[in-house]
Structures are given as C-alpha cells and as structure tokens.
N, CA, C and O of each residue as an XYZ file, in Angstrom:
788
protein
N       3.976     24.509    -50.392
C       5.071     24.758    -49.480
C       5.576     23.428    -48.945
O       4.894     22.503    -48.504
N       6.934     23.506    -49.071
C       7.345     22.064    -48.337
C       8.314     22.620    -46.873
O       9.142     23.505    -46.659
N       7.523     21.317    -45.926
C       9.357     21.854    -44.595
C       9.745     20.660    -44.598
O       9.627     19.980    -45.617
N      10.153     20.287    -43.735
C      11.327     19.688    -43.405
C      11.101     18.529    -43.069
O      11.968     17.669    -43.222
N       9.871     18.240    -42.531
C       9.041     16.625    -42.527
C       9.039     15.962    -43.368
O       9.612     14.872    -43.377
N       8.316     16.500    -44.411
C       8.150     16.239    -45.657
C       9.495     16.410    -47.007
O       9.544     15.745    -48.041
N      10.111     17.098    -46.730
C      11.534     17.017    -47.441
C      11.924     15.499    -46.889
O      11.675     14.626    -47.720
N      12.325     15.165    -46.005
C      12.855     13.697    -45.074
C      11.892     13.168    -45.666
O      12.540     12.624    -46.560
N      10.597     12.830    -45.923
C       9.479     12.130    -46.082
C      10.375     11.685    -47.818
O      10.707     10.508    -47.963
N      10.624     12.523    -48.777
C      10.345     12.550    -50.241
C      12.116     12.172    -50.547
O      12.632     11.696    -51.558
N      12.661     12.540    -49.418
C      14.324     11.799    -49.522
C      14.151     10.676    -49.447
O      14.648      9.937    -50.297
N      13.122      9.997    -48.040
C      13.226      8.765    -47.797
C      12.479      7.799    -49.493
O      12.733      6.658    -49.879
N      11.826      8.545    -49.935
C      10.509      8.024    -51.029
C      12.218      8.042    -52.350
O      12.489      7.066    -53.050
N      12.788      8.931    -52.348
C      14.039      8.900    -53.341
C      15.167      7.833    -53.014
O      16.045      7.660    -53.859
N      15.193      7.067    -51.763
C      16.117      6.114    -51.095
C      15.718      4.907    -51.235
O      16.363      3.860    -51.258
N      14.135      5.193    -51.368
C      13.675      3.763    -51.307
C      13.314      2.972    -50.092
O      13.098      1.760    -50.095
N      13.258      3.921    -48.843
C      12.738      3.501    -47.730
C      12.634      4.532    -46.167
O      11.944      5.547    -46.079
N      13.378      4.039    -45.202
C      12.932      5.037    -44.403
C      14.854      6.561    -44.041
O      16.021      6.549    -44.433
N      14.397      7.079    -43.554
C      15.672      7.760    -43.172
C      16.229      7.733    -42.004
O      15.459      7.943    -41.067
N      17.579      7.497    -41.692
C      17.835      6.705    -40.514
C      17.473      8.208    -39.251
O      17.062      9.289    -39.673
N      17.693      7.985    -37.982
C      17.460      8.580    -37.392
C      18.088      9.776    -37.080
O      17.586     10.865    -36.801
N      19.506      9.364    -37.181
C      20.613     10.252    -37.142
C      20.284     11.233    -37.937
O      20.454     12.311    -37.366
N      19.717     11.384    -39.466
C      20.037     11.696    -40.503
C      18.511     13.101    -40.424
O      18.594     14.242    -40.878
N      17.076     12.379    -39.594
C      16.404     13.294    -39.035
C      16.044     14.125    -38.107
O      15.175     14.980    -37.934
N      17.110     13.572    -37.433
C      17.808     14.557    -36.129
C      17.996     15.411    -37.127
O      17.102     16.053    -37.677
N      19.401     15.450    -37.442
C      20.185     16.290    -37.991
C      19.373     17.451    -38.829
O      19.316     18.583    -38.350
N      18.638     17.098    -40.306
C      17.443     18.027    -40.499
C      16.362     18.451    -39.969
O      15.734     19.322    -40.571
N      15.951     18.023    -38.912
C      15.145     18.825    -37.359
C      15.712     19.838    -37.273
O      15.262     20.854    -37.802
N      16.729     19.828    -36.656
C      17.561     20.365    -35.985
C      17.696     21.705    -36.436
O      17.774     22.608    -35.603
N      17.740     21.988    -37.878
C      18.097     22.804    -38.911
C      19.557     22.869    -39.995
O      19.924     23.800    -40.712
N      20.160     21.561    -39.793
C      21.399     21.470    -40.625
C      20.695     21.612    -41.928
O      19.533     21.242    -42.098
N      21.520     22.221    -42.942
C      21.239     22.178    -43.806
C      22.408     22.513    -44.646
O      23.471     22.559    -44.027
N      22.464     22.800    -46.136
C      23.183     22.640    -47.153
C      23.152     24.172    -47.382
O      22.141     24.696    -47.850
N      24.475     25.041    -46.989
C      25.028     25.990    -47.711
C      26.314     25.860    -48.724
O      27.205     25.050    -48.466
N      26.383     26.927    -50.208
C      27.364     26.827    -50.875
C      28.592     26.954    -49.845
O      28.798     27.426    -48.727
N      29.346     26.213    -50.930
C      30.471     26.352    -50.120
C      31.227     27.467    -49.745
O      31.205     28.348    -50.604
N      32.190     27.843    -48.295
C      32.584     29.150    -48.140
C      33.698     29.381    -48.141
O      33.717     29.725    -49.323
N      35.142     29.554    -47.699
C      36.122     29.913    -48.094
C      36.851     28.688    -48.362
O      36.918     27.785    -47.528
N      37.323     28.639    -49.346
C      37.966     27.168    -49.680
C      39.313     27.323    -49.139
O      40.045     28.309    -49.055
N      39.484     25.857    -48.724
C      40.206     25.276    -47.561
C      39.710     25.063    -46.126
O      40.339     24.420    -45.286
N      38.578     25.632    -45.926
C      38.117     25.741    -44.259
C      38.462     23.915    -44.103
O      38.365     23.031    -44.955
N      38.845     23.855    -42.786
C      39.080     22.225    -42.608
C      38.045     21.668    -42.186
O      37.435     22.408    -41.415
N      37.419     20.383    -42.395
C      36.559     19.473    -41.926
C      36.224     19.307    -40.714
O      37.308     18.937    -40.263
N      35.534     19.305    -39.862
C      35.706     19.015    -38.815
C      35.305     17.372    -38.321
O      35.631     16.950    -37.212
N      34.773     16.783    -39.038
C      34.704     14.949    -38.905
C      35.781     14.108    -39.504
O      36.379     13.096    -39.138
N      35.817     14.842    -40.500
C      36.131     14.285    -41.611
C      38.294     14.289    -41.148
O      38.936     15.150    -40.547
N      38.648     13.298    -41.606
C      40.308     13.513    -42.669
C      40.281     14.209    -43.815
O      39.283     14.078    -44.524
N      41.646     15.327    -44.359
C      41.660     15.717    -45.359
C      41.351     14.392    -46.824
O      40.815     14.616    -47.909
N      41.826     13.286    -46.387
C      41.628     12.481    -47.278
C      40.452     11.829    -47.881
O      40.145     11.529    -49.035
N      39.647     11.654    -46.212
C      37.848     11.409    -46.426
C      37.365     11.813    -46.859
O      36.511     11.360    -47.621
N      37.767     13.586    -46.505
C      36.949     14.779    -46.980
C      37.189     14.657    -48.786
O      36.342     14.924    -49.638
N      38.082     14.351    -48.932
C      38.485     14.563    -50.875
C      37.586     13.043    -51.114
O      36.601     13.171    -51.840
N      37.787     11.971    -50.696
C      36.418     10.600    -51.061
C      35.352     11.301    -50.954
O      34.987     11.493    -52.114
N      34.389     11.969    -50.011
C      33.268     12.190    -50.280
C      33.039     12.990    -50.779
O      31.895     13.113    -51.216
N      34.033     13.998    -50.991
C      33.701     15.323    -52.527
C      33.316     14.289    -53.147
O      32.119     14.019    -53.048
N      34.056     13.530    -53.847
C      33.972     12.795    -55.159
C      32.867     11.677    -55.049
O      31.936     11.580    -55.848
N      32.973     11.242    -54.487
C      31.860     10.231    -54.277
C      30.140     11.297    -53.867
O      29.049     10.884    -54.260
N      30.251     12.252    -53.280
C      28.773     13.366    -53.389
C      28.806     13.561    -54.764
O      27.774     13.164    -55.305
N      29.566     13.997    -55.457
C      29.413     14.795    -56.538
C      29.172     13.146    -57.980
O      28.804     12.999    -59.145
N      29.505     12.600    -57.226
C      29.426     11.174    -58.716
C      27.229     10.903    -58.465
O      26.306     10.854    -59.277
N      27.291     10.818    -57.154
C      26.001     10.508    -56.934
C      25.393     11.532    -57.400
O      24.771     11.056    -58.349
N      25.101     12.914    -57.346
C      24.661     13.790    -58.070
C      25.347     14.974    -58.626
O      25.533     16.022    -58.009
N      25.644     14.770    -59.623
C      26.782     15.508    -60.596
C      26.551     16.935    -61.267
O      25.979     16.556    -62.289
N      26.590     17.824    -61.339
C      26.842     18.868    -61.919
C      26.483     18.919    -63.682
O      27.371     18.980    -64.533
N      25.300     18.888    -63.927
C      24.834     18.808    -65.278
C      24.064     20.164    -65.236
O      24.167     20.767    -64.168
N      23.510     20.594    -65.953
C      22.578     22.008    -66.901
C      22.515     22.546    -65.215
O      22.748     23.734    -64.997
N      22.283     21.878    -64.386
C      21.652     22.771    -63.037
C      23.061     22.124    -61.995
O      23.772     21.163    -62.291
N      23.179     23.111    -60.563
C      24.489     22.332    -59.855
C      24.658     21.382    -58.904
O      24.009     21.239    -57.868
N      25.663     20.672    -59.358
C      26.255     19.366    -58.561
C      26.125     19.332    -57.049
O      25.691     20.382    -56.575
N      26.372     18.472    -56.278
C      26.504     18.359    -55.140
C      28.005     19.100    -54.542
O      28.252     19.274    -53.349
N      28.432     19.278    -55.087
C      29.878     20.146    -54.410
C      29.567     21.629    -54.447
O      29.887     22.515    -53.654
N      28.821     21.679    -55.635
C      28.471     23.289    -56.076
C      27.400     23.893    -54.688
O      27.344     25.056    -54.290
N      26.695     22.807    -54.203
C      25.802     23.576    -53.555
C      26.068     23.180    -51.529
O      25.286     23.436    -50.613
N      27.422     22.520    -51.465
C      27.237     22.660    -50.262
C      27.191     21.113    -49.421
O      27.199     20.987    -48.197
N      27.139     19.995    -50.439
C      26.754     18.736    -49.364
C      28.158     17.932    -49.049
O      28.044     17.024    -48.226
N      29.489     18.158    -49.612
C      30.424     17.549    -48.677
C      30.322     18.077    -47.083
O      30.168     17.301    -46.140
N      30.422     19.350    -46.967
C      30.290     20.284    -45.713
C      29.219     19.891    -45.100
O      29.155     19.871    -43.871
N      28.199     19.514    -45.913
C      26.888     18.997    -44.901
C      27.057     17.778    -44.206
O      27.007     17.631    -42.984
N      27.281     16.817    -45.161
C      27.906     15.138    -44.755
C      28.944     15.870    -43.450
O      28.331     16.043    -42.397
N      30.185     16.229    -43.446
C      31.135     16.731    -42.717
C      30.066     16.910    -41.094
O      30.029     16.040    -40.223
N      29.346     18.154    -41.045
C      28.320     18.929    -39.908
C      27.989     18.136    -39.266
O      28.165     18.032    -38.052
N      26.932     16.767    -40.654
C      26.034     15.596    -39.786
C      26.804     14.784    -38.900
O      26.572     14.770    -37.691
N      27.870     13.983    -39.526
C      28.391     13.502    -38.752
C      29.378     13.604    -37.639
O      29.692     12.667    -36.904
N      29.839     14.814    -37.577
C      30.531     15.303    -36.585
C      29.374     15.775    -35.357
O      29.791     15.777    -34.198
N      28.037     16.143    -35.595
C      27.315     16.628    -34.837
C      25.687     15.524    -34.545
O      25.030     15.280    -33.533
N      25.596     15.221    -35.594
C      24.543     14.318    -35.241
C      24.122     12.610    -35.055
O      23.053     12.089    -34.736
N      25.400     12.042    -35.388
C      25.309     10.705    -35.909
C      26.462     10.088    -35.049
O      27.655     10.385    -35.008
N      25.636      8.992    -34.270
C      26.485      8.291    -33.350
C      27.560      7.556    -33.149
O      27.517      6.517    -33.809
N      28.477      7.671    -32.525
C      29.977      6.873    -32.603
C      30.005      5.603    -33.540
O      30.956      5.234    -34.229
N      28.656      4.960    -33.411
C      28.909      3.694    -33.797
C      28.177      3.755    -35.794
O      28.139      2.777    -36.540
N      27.845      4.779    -36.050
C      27.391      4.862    -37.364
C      28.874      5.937    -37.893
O      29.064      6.198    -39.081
N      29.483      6.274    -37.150
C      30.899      7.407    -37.590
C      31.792      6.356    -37.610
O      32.874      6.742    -38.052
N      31.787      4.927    -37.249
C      33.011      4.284    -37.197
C      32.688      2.999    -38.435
O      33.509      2.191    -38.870
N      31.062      3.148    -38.850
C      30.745      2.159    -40.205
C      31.110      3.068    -41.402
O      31.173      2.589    -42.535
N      31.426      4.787    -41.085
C      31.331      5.124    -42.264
C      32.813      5.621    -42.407
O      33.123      6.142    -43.478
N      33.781      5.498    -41.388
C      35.144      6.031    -41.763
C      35.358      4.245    -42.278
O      35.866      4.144    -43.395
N      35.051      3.017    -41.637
C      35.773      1.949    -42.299
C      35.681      1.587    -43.651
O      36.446      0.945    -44.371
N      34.007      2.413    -43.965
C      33.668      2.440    -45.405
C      34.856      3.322    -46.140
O      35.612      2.917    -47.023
N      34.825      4.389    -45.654
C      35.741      5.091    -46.618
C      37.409      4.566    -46.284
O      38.369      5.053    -46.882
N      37.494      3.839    -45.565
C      38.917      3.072    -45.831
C      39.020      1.744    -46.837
O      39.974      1.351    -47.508
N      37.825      1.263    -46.703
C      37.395      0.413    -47.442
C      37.801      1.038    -48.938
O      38.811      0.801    -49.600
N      36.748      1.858    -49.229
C      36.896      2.612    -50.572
C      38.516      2.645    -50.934
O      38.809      1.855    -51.831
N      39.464      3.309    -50.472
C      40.526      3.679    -50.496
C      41.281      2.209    -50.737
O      42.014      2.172    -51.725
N      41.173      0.956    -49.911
C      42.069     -0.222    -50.303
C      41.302     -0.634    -51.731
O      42.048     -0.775    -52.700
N      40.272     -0.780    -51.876
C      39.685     -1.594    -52.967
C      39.921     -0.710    -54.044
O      39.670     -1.419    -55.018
N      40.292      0.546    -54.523
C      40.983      1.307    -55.350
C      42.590      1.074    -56.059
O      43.031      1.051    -57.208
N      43.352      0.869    -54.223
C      44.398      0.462    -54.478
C      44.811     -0.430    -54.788
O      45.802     -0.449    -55.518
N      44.134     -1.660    -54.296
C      43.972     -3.115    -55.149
C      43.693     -3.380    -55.914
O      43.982     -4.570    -56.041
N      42.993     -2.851    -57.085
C      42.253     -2.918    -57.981
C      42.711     -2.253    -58.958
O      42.702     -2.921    -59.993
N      43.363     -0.563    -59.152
C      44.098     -0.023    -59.711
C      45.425      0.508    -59.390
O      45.989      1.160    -60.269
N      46.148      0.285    -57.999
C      47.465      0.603    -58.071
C      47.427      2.392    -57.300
O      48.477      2.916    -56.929
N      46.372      2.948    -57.204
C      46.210      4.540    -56.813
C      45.165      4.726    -55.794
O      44.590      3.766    -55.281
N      44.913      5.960    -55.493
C      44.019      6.008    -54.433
C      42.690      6.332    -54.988
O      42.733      6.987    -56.029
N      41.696      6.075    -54.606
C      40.271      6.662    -54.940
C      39.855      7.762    -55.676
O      39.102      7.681    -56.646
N      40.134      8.365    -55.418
C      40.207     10.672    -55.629
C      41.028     10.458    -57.115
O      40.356     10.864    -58.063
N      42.206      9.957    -57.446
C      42.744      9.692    -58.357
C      42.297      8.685    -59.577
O      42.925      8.634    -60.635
N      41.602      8.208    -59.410
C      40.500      6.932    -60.595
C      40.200      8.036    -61.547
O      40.213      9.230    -61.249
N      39.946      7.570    -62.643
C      39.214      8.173    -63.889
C      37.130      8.158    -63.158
O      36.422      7.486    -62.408
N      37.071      8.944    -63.730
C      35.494      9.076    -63.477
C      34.761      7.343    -63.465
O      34.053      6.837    -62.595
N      35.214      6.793    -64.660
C      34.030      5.761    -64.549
C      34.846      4.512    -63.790
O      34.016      3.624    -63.599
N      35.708      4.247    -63.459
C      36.597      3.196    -62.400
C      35.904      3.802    -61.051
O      35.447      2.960    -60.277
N      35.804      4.916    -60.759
C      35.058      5.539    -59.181
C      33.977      5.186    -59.379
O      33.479      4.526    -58.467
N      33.149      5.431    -60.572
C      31.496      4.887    -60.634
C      31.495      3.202    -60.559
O      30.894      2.472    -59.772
N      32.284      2.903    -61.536
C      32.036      1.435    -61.310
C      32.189      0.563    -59.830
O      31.628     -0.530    -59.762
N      33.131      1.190    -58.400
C      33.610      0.768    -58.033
C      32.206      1.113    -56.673
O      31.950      0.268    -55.815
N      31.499      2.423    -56.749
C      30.567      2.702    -56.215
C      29.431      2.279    -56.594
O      28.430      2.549    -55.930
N      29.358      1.474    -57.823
C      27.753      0.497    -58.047
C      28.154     -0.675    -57.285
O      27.256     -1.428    -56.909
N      29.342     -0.944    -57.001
C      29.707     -2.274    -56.030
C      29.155     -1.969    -54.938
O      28.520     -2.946    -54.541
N      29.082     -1.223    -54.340
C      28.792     -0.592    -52.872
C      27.175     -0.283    -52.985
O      26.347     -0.951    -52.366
N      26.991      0.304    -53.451
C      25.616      0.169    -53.998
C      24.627     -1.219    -53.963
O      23.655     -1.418    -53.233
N      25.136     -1.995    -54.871
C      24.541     -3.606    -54.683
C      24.634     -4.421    -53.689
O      24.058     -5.499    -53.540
N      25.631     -3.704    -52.763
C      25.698     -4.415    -51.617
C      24.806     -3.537    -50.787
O      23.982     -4.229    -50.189
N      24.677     -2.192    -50.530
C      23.813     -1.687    -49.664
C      22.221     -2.229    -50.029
O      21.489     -2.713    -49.165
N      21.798     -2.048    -51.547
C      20.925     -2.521    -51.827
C      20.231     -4.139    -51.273
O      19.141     -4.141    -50.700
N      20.794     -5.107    -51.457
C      21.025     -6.471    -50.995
C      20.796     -6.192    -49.207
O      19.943     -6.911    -48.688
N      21.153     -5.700    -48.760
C      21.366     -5.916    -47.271
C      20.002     -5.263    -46.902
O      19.529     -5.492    -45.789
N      19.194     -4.271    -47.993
C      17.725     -4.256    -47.737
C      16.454     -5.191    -47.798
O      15.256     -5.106    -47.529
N      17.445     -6.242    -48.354
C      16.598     -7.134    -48.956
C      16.467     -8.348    -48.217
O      15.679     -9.270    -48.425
N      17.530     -8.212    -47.130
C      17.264     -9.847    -45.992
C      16.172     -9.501    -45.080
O      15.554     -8.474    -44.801
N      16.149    -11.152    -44.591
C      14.714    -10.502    -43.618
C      15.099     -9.750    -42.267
O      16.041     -9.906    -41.491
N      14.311     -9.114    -42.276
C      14.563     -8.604    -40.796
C      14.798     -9.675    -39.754
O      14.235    -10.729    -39.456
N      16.154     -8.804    -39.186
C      17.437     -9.591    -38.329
C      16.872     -9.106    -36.789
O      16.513     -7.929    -36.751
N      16.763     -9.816    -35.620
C      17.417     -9.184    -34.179
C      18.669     -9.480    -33.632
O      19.079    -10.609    -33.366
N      19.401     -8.168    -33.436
C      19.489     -7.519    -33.697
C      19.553     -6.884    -35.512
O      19.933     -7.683    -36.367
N      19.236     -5.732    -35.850
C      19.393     -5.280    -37.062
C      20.623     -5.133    -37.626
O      21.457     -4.419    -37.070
N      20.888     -5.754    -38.744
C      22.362     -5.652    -39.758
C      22.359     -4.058    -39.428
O      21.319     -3.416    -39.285
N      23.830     -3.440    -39.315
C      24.265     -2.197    -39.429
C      24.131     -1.590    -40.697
O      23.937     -2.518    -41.482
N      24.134     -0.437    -41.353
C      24.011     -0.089    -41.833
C      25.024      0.016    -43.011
O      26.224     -0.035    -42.743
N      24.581      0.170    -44.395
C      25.928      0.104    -44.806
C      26.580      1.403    -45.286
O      26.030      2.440    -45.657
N      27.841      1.114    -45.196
C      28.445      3.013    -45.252
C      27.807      3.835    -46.736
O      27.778      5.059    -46.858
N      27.339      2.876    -47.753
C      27.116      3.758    -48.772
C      25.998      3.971    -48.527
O      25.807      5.140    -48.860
N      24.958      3.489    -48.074
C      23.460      3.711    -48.042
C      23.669      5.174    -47.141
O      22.904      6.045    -47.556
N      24.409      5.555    -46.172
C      24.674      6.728    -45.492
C      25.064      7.616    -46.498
O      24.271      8.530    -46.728
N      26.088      7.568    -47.150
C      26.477      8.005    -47.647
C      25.552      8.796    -49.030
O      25.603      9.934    -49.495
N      24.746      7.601    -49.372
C      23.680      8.440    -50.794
C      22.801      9.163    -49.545
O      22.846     10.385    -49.684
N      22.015      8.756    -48.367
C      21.452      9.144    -47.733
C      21.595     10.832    -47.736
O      20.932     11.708    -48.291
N      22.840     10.869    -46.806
C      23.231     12.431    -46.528
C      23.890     13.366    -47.985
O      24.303     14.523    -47.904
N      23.863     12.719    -48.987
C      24.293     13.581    -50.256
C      22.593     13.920    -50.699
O      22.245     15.090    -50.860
N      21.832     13.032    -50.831
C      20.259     13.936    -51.157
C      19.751     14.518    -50.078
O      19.120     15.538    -50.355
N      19.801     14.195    -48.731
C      19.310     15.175    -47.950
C      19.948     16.365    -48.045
O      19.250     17.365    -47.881
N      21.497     16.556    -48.345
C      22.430     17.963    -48.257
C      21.684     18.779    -49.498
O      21.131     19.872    -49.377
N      21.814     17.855    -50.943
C      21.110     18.154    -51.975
C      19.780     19.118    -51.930
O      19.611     20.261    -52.354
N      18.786     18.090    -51.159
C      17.487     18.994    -51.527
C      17.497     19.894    -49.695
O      16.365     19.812    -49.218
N      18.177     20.404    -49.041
C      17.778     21.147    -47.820
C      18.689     22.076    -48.456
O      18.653     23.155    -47.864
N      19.516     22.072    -49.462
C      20.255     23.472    -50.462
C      19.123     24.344    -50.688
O      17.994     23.907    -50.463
N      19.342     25.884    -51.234
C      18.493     26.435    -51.261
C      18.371     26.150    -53.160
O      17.313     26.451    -53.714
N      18.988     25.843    -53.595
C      19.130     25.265    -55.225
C      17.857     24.226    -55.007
O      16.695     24.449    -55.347
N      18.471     22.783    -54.218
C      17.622     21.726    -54.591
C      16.693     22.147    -53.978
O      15.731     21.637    -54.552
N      16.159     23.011    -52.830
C      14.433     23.016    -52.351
C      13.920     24.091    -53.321
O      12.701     24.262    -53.337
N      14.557     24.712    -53.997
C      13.901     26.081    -55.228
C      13.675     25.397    -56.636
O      12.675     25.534    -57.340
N      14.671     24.718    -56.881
C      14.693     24.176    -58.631
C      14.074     22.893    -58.800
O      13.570     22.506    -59.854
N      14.145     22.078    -57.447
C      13.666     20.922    -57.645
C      12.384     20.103    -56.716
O      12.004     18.932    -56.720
N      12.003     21.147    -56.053
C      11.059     20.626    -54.907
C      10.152     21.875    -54.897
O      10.686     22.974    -55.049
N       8.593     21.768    -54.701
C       7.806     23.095    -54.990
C       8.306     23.878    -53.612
O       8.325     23.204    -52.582
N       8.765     25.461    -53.538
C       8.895     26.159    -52.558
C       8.098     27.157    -52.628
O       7.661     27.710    -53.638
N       7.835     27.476    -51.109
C       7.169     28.582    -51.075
C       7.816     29.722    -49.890
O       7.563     29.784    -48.687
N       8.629     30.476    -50.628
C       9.381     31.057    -48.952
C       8.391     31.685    -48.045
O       7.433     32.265    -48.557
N       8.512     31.635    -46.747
C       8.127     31.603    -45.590
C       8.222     33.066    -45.093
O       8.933     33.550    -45.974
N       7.985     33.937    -44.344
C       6.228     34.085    -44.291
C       5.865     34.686    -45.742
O       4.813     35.318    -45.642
N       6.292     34.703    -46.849
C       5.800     34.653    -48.029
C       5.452     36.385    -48.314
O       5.152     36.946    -47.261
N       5.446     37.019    -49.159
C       5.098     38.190    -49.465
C       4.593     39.418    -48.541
O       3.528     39.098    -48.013
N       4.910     40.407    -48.262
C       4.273     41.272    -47.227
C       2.880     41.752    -48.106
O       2.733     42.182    -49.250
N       2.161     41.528    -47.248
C       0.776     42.697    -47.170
C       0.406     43.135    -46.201
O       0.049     42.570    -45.167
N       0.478     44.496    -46.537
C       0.234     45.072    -44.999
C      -0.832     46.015    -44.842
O      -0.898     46.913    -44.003
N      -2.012     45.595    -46.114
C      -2.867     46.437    -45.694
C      -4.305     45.265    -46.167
O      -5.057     45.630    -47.071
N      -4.459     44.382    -45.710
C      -5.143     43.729    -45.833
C      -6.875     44.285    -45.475
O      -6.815     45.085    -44.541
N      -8.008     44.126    -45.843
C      -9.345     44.057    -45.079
C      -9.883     43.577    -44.292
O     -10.136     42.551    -44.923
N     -10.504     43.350    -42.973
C     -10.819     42.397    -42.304
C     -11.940     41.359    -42.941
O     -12.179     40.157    -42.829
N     -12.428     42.341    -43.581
C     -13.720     41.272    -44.280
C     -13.201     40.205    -45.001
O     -13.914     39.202    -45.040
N     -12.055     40.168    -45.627
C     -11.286     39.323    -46.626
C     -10.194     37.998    -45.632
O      -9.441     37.164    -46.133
N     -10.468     38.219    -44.221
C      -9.715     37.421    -43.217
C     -10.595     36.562    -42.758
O     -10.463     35.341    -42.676
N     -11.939     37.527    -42.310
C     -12.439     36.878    -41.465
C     -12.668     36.822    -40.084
O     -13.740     36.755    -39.483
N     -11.791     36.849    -39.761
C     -11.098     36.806    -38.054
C     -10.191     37.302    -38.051
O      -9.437     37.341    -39.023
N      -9.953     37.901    -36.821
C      -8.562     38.099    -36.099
C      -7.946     37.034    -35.706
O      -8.566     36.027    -35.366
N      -5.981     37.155    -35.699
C      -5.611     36.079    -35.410
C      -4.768     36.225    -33.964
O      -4.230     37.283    -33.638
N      -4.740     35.234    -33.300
C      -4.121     35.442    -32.056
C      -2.763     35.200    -32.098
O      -2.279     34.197    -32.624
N      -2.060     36.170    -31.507
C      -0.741     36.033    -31.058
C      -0.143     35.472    -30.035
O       1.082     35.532    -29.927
C-alpha cells in the first residue's frame, strides 16, 4: 500500500531530490489528479494562454503512449488547483515569468507562439529549461537560496498530478485500495484481539 508520504517520497526519488514545500502542502492536503471534466471549465490560476503552455508542456513531459498522458488523466487542472491554492505569491510569480519566458523564446526563435511549435521545436526548447533547472542544482548552496526554477516546478507538479491520478497510483505505483475488501464475518481466534475504536 502506498499514501501520500511516500508517493512525495518516490516523486522526490523521480526528481532527483527533495519536493518543494508548496508542492507537499498541496498533496497533504488531498489535491490530487482527477480526469478531466467538462471541457472548457476556466482555470482558475492560470491565463487561457498559460493554461494551453502547460497542457503542452505536462503532456511533452509525460506523453500519452500504450497507457495515458498527462492531459488524459487530469494534471494541467492539478498544476492550475496547486498553484492557485497552495504555492506562494512569490513561487506563482517565478512560474508565470517562466511561462512568459517560454512564450518570447518561441517567438524569437520561430516567429509563433509556443502551443503552435511542431512537437520537437517545444521539446527541444524545454531541454533548454531543463539544463538550466538541472545546473542551478548543482551550485553550492547559496544564503539566501537561488529561487527556484520555473521548470523544475513545473516537471515537479506534472509527476506529482501524474502519480496522485488514480491511473498513475493503479498502473504504476503498487496500490492497495483502502479499507480494502469487506469481511464481515471474521473469527476472533484468527485476530487475536479486539480492536479499539
């Protein structure tokens, strides 16, 4: 059986380090990753425009092959929840400049906006972001601490949305649903004890 400690524990072990705080609030809490529900519902953090970058950018980080993508199961809407509800002014204002960021270095680079790139111009342009989040793990520890960088948030809350789905904690993480099978006629000899309520 896995909860929710340990899900954060095996995200952080998939990130490559720890999970920011915001991000275990938020799965405390009980946010989690439902399919998506009536299409069009509006964002509530997010710009319609952000909201279409991090479709695409969730779904490039984990894509929709034999089993489903990150759009299929729910983690733009999750990214959307966290940061509108759990993640502080000053980590909501590294990750909208990121995604403005995204948006000029598209347009500079190809003439269009982000959402509009061919698949591998968006990948290529997100291993940039990548090597830089990567790199900024790699200086020594600063006082104060370097901020965070918008993509490291960004892969962050697409595998946490990922595996707190009921897809990624069933297909890809051992589950055991909770309180697990009824029996309701058990023996005492086979318990042991009574249990207290």
């Amino acid at each position: 059986m896995i909860d929710r400690r340990e899900l954060i524990q095996r995200a952080a072990m998939l990130l490559g380090g720890a999970v920011s705080s915001s991000a275990t609030l938020g799965v405390l809490s009980g946010c989690v990753s439902a399919p998506p529900a009536a299409a069009g519902a509006p964002p509530r953090f997010f710009t319609a425009s952000e909201a279409a970058a991090v479709e695409i950018i969730s779904e490039q980080i984990l894509p929709r092959t034999n089993t489903p993508g990150a759009i299929d199961v729910g983690v733009p809407a999750f990214i959307d929840r966290m940061m509108a509800d759990f993640y502080q002014e000053g980590e909501q204002t590294i990750l909208r400049a990121g995604l403005a960021r995204v948006e000029a270095d598209a347009r500079a680079a190809h003439g269009t906006g982000f959402v509009a790139l061919a698949s591998e111009q968006q990948i290529a342009q997100m291993q940039v972001y990548d090597r830089e989040a990567y790199e900024r793990t790699q200086l020594p520890v600063a006082t104060p601490p370097a901020p965070a960088h918008f993509f490291r948030m960004l892969k962050e809350l697409t595998t946490l949305g990922f595996f707190t789905s009921e897809t990624g904690a069933s297909q890809f993480l051992r589950y055991v649903s909770v309180p697990g099978p009824l029996q309701s006629d058990v023996p005492y000899s086979s318990i042991g004890r009574a249990w207290a309520t």
